[in-house]
N, C-alpha and C positions, 0 to 999 in steps of 0.2 A: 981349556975349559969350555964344555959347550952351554949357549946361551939360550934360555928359554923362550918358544915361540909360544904365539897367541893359541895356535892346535894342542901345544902343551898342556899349557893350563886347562882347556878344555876336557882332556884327558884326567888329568888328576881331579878336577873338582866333579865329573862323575862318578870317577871313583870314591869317593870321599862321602857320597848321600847313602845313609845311609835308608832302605829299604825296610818297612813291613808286613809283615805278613794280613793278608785281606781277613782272616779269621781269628787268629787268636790274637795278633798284633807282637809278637816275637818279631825280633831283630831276622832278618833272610840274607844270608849266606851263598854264594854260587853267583848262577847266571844272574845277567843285570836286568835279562824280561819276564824271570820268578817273581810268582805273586804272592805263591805260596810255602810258609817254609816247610811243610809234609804233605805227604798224601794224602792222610788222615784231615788235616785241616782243608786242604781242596774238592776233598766227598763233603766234609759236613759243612762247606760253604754251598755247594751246589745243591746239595739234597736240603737244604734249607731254601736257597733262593728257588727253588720247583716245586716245595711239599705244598702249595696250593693248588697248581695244577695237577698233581699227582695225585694228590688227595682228591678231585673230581675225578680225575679216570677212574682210581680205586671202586668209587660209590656207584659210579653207571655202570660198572664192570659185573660190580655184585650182583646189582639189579636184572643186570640182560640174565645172566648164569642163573638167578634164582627163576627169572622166567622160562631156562632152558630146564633146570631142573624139573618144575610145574609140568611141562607138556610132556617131557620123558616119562613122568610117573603116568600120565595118562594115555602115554601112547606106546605099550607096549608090543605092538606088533607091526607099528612102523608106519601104522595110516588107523584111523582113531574119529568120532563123531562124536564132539560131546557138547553140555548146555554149555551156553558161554556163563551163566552166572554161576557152574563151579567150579568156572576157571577165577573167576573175580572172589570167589570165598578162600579158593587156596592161596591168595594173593600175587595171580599175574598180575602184573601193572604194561595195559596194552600199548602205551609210550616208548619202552625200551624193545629194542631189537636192533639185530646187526647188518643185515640188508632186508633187502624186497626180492620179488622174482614174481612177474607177469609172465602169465602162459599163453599158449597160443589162443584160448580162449577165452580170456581176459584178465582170469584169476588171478589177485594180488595176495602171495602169500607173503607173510612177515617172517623172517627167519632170526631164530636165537642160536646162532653156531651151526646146529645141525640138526635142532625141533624147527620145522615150520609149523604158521598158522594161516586159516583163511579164514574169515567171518562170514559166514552164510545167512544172511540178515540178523535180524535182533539175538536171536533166541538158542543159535548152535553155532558152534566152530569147530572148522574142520583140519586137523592135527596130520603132520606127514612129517617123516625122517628126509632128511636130504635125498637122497639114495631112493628113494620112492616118488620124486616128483619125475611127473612124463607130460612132456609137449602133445 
């Protein structure tokens, strides 16, 4: 008859805990560094612990895209002069954009995906599609 070692017991009383699942709290079945007992339950753990961040991407996402839509409707032939305050009535909001691009002449345009903008002092901005900017 063989005699139980101290590893032994080690072995059995792991086996023995029993495990929950992080989400629904169901009894977990299987491997012993599962956390979760479905797939199901390990998306709507994660998509919960994220939907704050995610929900900020979502809202600044909008916002660039509703800015990108704005210049597109006004820029349809690819390069564009127009008041800046009917940019501010169709509601650009001049805080969101997706990069910058300085020219060789100094110009700081703001770009929304593939609308840039430049500010030409107070009173006009001036509108380019990607694809139309030149050094």
């Amino acid at each position: 008859m063989k005699t139980l070692q101290a590893s032994d017991h080690l072995v059995l009383s792991m086996e023995s805990v029993k495990r929950y699942c992080k989400e629904c709290e169901e009894e977990i079945h299987g491997r012993r560094d599962k956390r979760f007992c479905t797939d199901y339950c390990r998306a709507s753990y994660y998509n919960r612990a994220n939907a704050e961040a995610t929900s900020l991407m979502r809202r600044v996402n909008y916002k660039i895209s509703k800015n990108r839509r704005i210049l597109a409707r006004f820029n349809p032939t690819g390069q564009a002069k127009i008041a800046k305050q009917k940019l501010i009535e169709s509601g650009l909001n001049f805080d969101y954009f997706t990069n910058t691009y300085k020219s060789q002449t100094g110009q700081v345009f703001y770009f929304c995906y593939d609308q840039g903008y430049h500010e030409m002092g107070n009173k006009y901005v001036k509108i380019l599609a990607r694809n139309k900017v030149k050094d």
